[in-house]
C-alpha positions in Angstrom: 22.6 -2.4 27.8 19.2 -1.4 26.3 18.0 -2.8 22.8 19.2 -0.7 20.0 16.6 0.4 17.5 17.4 2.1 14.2 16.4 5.6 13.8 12.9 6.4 11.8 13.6 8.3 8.5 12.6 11.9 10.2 9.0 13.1 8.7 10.4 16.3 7.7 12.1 14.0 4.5 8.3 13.8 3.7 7.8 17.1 2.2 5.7 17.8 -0.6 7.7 17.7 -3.3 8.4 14.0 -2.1 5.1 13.1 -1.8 3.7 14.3 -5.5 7.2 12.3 -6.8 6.1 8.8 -5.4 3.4 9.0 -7.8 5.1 11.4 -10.7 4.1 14.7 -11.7 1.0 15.5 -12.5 -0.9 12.3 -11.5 -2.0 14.5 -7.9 -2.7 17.4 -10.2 -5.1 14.9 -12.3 -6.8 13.6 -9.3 -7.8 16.9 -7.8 -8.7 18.1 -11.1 -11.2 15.0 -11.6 -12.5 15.7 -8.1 -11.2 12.3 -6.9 -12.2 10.3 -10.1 -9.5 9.4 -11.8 -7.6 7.1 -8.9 -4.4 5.4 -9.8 -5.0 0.8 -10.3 -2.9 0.4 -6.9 -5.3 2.6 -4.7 -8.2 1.1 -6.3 -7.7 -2.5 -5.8 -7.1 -1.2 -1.9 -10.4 0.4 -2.1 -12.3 -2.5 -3.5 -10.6 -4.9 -0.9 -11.9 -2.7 2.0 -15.5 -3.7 1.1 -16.9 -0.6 2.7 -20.2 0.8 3.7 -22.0 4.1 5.8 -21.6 4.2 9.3 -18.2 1.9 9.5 -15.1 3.3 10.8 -12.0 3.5 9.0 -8.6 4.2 10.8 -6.4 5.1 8.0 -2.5 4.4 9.4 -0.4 6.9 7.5 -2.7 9.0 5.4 0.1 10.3 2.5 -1.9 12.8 0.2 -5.6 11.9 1.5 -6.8 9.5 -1.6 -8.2 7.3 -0.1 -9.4 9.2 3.0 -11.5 10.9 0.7 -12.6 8.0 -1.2 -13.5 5.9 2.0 -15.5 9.7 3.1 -17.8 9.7 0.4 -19.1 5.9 0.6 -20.0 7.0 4.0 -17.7 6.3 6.3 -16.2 8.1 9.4 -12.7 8.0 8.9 -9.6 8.5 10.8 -6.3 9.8 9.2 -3.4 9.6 10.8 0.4 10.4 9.9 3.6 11.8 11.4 4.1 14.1 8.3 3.3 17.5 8.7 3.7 18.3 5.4 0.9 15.0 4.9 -1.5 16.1 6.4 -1.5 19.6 4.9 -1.7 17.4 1.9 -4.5 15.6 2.9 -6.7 18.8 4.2 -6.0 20.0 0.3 -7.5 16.7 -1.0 -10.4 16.9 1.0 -11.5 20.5 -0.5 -13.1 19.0 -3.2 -15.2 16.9 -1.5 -18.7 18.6 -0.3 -19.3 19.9 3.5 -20.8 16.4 3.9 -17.8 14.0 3.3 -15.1 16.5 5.1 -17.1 16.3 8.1 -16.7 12.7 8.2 -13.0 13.2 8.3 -10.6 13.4 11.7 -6.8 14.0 10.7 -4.5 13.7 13.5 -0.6 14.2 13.6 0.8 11.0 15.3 2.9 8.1 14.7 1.8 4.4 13.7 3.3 2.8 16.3 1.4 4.7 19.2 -2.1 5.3 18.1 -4.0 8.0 19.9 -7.0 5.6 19.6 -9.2 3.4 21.9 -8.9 -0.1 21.6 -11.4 -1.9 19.6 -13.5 0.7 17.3 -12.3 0.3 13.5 -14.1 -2.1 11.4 -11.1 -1.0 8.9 -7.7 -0.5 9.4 -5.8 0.4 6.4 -2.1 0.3 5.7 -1.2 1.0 2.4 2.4 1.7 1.3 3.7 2.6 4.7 5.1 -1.2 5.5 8.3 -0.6 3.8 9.0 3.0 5.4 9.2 1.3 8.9 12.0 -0.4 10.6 11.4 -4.0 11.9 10.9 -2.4 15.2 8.1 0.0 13.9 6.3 -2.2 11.6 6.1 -4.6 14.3 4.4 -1.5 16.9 2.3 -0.5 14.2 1.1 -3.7 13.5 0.2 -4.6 17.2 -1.4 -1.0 17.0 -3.8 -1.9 14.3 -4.5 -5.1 15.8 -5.5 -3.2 19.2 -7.3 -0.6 17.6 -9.6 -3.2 15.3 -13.1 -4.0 16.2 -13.4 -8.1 16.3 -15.8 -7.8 13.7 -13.1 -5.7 10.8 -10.2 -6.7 9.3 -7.1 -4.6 8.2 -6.4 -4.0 4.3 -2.4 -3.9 3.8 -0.6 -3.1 0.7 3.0 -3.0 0.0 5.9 -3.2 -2.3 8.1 -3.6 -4.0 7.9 -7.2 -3.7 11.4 -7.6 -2.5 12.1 -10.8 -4.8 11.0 -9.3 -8.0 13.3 -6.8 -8.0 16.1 -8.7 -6.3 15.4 -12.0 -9.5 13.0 -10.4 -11.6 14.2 -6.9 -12.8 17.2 -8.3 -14.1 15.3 -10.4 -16.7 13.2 -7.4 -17.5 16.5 -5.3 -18.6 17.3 -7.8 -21.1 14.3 -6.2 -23.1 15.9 -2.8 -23.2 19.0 -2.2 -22.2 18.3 1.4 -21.6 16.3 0.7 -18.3 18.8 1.4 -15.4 20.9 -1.1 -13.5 18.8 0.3 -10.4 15.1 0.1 -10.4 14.2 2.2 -7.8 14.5 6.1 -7.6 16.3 8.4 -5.8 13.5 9.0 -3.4 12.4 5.2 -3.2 16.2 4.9 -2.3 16.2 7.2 0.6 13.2 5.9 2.3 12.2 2.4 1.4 14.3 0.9 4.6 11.9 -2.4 5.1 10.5 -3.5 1.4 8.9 -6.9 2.2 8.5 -10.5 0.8 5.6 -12.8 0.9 7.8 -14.4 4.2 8.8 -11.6 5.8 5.2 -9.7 5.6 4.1 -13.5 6.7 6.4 -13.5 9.8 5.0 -10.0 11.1 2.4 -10.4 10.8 2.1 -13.6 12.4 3.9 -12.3 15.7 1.3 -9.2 15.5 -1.3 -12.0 16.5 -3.3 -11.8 13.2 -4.4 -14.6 11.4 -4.6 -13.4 7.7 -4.3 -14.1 3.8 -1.0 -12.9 1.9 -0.7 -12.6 -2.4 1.0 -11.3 -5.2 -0.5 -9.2 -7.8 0.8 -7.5 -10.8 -0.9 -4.5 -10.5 2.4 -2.7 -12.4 0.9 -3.7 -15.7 -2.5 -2.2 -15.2 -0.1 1.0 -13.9 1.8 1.4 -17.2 -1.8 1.3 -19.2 -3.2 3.9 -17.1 -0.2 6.3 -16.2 1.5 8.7 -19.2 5.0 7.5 -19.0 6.2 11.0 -19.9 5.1 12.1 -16.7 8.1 10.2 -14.9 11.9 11.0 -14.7 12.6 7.7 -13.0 13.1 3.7 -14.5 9.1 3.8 -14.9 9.6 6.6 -18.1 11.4 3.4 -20.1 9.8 0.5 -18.3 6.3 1.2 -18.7 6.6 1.7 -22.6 7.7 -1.8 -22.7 5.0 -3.0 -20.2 2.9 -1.4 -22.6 3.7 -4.1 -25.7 0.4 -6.6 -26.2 3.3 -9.5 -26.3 5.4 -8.4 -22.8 2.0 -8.4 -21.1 0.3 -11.5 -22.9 3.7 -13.4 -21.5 3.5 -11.5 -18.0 -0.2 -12.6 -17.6 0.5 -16.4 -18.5 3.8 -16.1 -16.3 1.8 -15.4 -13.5 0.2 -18.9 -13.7 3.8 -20.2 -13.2 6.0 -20.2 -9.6 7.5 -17.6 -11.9 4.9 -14.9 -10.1 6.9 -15.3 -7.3 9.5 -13.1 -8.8 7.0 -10.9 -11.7 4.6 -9.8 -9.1 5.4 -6.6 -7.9 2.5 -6.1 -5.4 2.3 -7.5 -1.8 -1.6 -7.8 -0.6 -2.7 -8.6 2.7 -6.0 -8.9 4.6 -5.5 -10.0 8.7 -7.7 -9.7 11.1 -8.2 -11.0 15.1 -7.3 -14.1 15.6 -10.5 -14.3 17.7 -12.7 -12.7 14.9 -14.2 -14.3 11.8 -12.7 -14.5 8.4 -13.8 -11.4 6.5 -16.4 -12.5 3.8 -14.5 -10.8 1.1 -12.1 -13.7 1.5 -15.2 -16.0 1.6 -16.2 -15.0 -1.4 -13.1 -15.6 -3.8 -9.7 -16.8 -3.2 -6.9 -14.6 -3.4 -4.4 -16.3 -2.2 -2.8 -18.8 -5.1 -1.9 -22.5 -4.2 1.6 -21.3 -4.6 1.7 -18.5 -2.2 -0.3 -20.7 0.5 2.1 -23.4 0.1 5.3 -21.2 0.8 4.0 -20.1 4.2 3.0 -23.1 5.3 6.3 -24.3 4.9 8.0 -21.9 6.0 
């Protein structure tokens, strides 16, 4: 008998009104209406970690609404979008109309799935995977993965953002609702629940990785906090309309930011980061420069 794989979620469940509620109401309608300005904490970390520059070539694994496509367009770079969503890449073609003739040309979308790239081997200096990791089976993420790794020139590196962190929801969330007893025994939504089938940990993301052939650096951040700031809780009919009020108070996020100094982050960090790149290629300088990893996180994958 043949291996068994679990079904894909089908790309028709990614239909508009999906897409806009992963992010709430409104917050698509505020970036078009600031011509790309106001991007949400998440996708700007992502943007910041990709270092990028004109000329370079950015494959963008799984394109969603086309932020950051048209973000990585207009610092100059030719980019790639890619997705198995119909309904995202009609998305995405909106996004890019209001960028000038200049940026859209820099733009290829292309209908196709993560785990077999129409691409030649070798050309990005970017690879970017941002919140698809925990729509993919184990069988998937591990195609996509060796994907991006055949598709990245040895000079790149690949930018990967996921979560939830599995273990802050799992150990942490509980401790939360003892704050307010009006947040839900269930954290995620409705729509999280349908198609989050593979939401990671700092190990599991390790062991994928490693058997993709990258070598890489793995952390936690919280970028939640900055999230609650920044978003109008109102917008939301999900746990974030009564969590982010309380994420909100000087005192919950004074504690949050010294708990993060603790093995407690472990379980309060809510955002998996990743940068990997050929194991025959040369640590990206943005890792040079500063080190994102914390002793803690290092020393849990080199145990395990």
């Amino acid at each position: 008998m043949g291996e068994r794989f679990e079904q894909p979620v089908p790309p028709e469940v990614y239909d508009e009104e999906t897409l806009l509620r992963f992010v709430g109401d409104g917050q698509y309608q505020d970036f078009i209406a600031s011509k790309g300005d106001r991007l949400p904490p998440r996708m700007a970390r992502s943007l910041l970690l990709m270092d990028l520059r004109p000329g370079m070539r950015v494959l963008d694994m799984g394109c969603g609404r086309g932020e950051i496509v048209l973000h990585a367009a207009r610092r100059g770079a030719e980019v790639v979008g890619i997705d198995y969503s119909a309904a995202c890449l009609r998305l995405t073609r909106r996004t890019l109309e209001v960028a000038p003739d200049r940026e859209r040309e820099r733009v290829t979308l292309a209908r196709a799935d993560a785990t077999a790239l129409p691409v030649r081997n070798e050309v990005f200096e970017r690879v970017l995977m941002l919140d698809i990791v925990e729509h993919l089976h184990d069988w998937q993420l591990t195609r996509a993965l060796r994907e991006a790794h055949r598709a990245l020139s040895p000079q790149g590196y690949l930018v990967l953002h996921t979560l939830p962190n599995r273990w802050a929801l799992r150990y942490g969330y509980p401790w939360l609702r003892l704050l307010s007893r009006r947040l839900p025994n269930r954290p995620r939504s409705d729509v999280e629940r349908s198609v989050h089938i593979n939401e990671q940990d700092l190990l599991s993301l390790k062991r994928v990785l490693g058997e993709a052939g990258f070598a890489f650096e793995i952390w936690l951040e919280n970028l939640t906090l900055d999230q609650a700031t920044w978003q109008d809780e109102k917008r939301f009919t999900d746990v974030r309309r009564e969590a982010y009020p309380i994420l909100r108070r000087p005192l919950v996020r004074a504690t949050a930011s010294l708990l993060m100094r603790t093995p407690l982050k472990l379980i309060i960090a809510n955002d998996i980061y990743a940068i990997a790149w050929r194991s025959d290629g040369e640590k990206p300088s943005i890792l040079k420069s500063r080190r994102h990893s914390s002793w803690l996180e290092r020393a849990i994958c080199m145990v395990s």
